[in-house]
C-alpha positions in Angstrom: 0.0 0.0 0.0 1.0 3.3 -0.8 0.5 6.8 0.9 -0.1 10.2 0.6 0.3 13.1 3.3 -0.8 16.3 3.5 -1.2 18.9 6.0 -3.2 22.2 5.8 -2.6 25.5 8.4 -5.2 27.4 10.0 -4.1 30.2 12.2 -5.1 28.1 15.2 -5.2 24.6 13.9 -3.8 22.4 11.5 -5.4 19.4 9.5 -3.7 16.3 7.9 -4.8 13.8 5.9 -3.7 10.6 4.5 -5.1 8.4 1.5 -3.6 5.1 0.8 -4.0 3.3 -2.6 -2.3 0.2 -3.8 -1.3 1.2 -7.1 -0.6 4.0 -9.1 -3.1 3.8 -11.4 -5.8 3.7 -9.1 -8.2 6.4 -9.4 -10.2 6.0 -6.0 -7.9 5.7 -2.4 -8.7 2.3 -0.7 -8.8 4.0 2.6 -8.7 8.2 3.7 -7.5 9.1 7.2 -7.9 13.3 8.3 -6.3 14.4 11.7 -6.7 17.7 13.3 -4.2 18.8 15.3 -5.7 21.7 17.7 -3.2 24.8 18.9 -1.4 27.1 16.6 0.7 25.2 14.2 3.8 27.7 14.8 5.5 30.0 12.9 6.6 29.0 9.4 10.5 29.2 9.5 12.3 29.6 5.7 14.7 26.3 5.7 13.4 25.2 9.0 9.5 23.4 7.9 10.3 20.7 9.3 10.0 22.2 12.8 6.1 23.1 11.9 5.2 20.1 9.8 6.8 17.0 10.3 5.4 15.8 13.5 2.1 16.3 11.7 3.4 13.8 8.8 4.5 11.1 11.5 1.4 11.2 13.2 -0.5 11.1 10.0 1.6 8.0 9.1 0.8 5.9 12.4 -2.5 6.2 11.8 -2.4 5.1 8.2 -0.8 2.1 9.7 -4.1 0.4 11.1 -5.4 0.8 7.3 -2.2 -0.4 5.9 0.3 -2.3 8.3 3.3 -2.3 5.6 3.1 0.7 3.5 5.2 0.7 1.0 5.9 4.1 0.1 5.4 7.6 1.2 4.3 10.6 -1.2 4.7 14.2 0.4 4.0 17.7 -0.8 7.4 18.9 -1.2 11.1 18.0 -1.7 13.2 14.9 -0.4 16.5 16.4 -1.3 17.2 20.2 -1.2 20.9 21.3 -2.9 24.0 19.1 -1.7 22.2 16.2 -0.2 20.5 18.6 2.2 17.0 16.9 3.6 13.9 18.2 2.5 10.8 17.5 4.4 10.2 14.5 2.9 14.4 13.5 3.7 13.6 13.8 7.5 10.9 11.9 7.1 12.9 9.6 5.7 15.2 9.7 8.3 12.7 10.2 11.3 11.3 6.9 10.4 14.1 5.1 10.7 14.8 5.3 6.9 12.7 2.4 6.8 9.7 3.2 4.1 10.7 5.1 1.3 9.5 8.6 0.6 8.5 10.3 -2.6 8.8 13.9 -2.9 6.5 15.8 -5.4 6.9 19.3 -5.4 4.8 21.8 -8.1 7.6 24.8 -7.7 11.2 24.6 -8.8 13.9 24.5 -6.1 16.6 26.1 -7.5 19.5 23.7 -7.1 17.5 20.6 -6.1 18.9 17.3 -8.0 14.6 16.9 -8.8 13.6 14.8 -11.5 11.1 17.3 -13.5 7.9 15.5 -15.7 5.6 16.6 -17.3 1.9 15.2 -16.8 -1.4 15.8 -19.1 -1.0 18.4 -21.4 0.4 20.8 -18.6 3.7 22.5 -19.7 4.6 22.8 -16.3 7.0 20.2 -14.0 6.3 18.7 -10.8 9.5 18.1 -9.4 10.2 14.4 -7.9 13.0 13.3 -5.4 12.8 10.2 -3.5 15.1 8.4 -0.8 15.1 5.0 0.3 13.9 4.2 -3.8 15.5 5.1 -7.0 14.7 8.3 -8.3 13.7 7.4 -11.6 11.6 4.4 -10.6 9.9 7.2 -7.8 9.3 9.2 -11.0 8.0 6.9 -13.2 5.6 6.3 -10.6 4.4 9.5 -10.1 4.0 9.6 -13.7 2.0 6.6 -14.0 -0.5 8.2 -11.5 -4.3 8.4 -12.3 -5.6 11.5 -13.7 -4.9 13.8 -16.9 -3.7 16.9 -15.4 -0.4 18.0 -13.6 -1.5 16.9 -10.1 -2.6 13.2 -10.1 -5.8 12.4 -8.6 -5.2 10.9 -5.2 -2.3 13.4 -4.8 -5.4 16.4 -5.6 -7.9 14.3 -2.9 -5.3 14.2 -0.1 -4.9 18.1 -0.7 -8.4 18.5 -0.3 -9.1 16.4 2.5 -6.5 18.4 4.2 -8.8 21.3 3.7 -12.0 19.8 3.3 -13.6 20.1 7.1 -13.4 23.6 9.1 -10.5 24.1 11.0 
């Protein structure tokens, strides 16, 4: 089972959600998981989101684990890799979970000296970026190219974005 995480910021609260789906081309999640997380989310900190977003993602992840005990990968809204080898988001993910599932990166705005694999999806002229630890990049991007839907963002990754923003928070 694959999963995808997303987490949306209220100025007091913050939502996550999760969908899981066992293969790329599925167009419907098998499962969808939200969380909301009550107190002010914290500051946004340029270079630092990890301090604001990531204990969101690893709670979002053990819950996904009583849908799906052995997920086998882990698509996030953002970058892996930064420049250098320098963790993204999903790169302490990676890390935080004891570099144990692999985690997909797919990000919609360039990075400037990110290693990101760019493709194109639909007939969108604009890249979504992909970087990946823990799996080859070019099998992580192949992947997210196989994804249901016929626009830039594939489905599942647009329904996890909306069911982090779907209830009030």
């Amino acid at each position: 089972m694959h999963i995808a995480v997303d987490v949306y910021y209220a100025p007091t609260s913050a939502r996550g959600a999760c969908v899981g789906f066992a293969s790329a081309e599925d167009e419907h999640p098998a499962f969808v998981v939200t969380e909301d997380f009550p107190g002010e989310p914290g500051d946004y900190e340029p270079g630092d989101f990890k301090k604001r977003e990531l204990p969101y993602l690893v709670q979002l992840v053990d819950r996904a684990r009583a849908h799906a005990p052995e997920i086998e990968t882990i698509l996030v809204d953002g970058y892996v890799w930064l420049d250098g080898g320098r963790p993204g988001l999903g790169g302490h993910l990676f890390e935080t979970l004891g570099s144990s599932i692999p985690v997909i990166g797919v990000a919609k705005t360039r990075f400037h000296s990110a290693n990101a694999i760019e493709i194109l999806r639909g007939q969108s002229q604009s890249p979504l970026y992909v970087t990946a630890a823990g799996l080859d990049a070019q099998a992580a991007a192949e992947l997210v190219r196989a994804m249901h839907g016929e626009h830039r963002i594939p489905t599942l990754l647009r329904i996890v974005d909306h069911a982090s923003r779907s209830l009030p928070v």
